[in-house]
N, C-alpha and C positions, 0 to 999 in steps of 0.2 A: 425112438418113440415119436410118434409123429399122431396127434390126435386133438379134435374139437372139443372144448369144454362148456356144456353151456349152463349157462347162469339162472335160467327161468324156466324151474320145475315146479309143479304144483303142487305146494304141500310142504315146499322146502325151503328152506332161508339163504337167500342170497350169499350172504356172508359165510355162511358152513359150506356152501358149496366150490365158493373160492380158497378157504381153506383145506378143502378135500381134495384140489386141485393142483395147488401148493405142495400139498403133504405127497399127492403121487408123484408130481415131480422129483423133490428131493427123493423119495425113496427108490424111484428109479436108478438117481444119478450114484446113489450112495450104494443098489446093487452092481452097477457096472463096473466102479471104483474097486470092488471086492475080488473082482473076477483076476485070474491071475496075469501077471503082464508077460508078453511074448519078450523075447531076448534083443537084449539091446532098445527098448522101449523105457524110458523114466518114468510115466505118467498116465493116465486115462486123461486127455482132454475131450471138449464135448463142443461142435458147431451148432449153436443154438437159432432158430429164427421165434420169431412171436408177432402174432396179428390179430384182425380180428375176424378173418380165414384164411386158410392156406393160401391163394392168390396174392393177398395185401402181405401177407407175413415178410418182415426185416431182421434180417440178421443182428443178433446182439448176443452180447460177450455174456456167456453162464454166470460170472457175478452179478449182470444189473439183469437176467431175466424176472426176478421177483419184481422189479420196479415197474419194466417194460409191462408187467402181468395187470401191478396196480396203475399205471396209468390207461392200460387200454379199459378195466374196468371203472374208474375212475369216470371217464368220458360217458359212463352211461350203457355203456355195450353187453349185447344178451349172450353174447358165448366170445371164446378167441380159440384161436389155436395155437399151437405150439409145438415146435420141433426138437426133439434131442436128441443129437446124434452122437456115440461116443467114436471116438479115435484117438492114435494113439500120440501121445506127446513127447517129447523131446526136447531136455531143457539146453538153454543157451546161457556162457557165460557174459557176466555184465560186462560192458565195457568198461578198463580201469579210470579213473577220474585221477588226477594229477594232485598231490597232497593226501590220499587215502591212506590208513594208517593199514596195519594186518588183518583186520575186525573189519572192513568196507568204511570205520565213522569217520568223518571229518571232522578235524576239533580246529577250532579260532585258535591261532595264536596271540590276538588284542589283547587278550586280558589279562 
């Protein structure tokens, strides 16, 4: 999904149209996710960029793109764009930490 959103239509409310922006976003990410995973695949991850067009656009992690969304509106900006690329993921184990109990927790022995 690679597309310009812009913010200053006539007749329309700023704010609904960032929430309509918003909402295709997730609904895109939440049809991809759905789609079924090829073998040996864990996950649907997604390389996100956000600007305020495709030129300036910066890569940001799919959790802070809502924020990336509200700061570039924030600033006063009449459209931005946005990138969302799904591919596929593949999880890694954590590294062990020294005192981890079976469960990953760490518990204080001080007390």
């Amino acid at each position: 999904m690679r597309k310009t959103y812009q913010l200053q239509i006539e007749g329309k409310n700023r704010d609904r149209l960032l929430e309509a922006a918003k909402h295709d976003i997730r609904k895109y990410a939440k049809r991809e996710r759905a789609k079924a995973l090829p073998k040996g695949v864990d996950f649907w991850d997604f390389d996100c960029k956000a600007g305020a067009s495709d030129a300036t656009a910066a890569e940001v992690h799919f959790a802070e793109l809502m924020g990336a969304i509200d700061a570039l509106v924030k600033d006063g900006g009449t459209q931005f764009y946005v990138e969302v690329v799904a591919k596929q993921g593949h999880r890694t184990a954590r590294p062990r930490v020294e005192g981890d109990d079976a469960h990953g927790d760490v518990y204080d022995d001080a007390e």
